[in-house]
N, C-alpha and C positions, 0 to 999 in steps of 0.2 A: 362305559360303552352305551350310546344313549340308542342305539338297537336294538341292542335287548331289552329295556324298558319299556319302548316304544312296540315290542312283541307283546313282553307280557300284557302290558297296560289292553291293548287290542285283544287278549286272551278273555282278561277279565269283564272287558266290555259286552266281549259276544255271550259270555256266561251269563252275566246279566240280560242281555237284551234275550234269552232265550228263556230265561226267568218269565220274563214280562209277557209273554203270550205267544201265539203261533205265526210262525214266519211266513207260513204261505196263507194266510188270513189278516194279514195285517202290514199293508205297502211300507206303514213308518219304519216298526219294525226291522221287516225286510231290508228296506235300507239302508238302516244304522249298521244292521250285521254286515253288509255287502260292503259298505266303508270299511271299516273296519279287519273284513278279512283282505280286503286292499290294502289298509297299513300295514297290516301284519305281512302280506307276501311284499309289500315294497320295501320293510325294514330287513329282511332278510337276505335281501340283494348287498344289503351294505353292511353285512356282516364280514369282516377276513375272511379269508379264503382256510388261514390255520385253524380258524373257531369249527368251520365246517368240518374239514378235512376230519377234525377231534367225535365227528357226530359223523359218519358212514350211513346208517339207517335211515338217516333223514330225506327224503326224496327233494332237495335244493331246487333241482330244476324244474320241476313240476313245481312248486310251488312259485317258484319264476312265470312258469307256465300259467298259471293262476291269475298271473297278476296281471298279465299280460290281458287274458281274455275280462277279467273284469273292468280294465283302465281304457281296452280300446272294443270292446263290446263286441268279438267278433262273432260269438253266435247269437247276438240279439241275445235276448231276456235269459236270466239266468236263472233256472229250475229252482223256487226253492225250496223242494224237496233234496235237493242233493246237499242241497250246505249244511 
């Protein structure tokens, strides 16, 4: 299921990129993480519907919601103290 891979891998990334120094001090940074939490809400869309169902706790649509505001920017810049 190359979505969940495509999760984790975006997991490990942001773990990393928050290794490497502070997000709201550093636009590259910042960046990388904001891609990335982009794949990660956009691999998730393409997850079955059974996979989810199997995971109740997980807030789906909000993170739909996520992906939404990051891919079409609708509150302009995106705080990054909240990521």
């Amino acid at each position: 299921m190359p979505s969940i891979f495509h999760i984790l891998d975006a997991i490990a990334k942001i773990r990393r990129i928050q290794e490497r120094g502070d997000l709201t001090q550093d636009e590259i940074l910042y960046d990388a993480a904001l891609r990335n939490l982009q794949t990660l809400s956009e691999s998730t869309q393409r997850l079955p519907s059974e996979l989810k169902d199997l995971y109740p706790g997980i807030p789906w649509q909000n993170i739909s919601g996520f992906r939404n505001i990051l891919v079409h920017n609708y509150l302009g810049d995106i705080d990054p103290l909240i990521l």
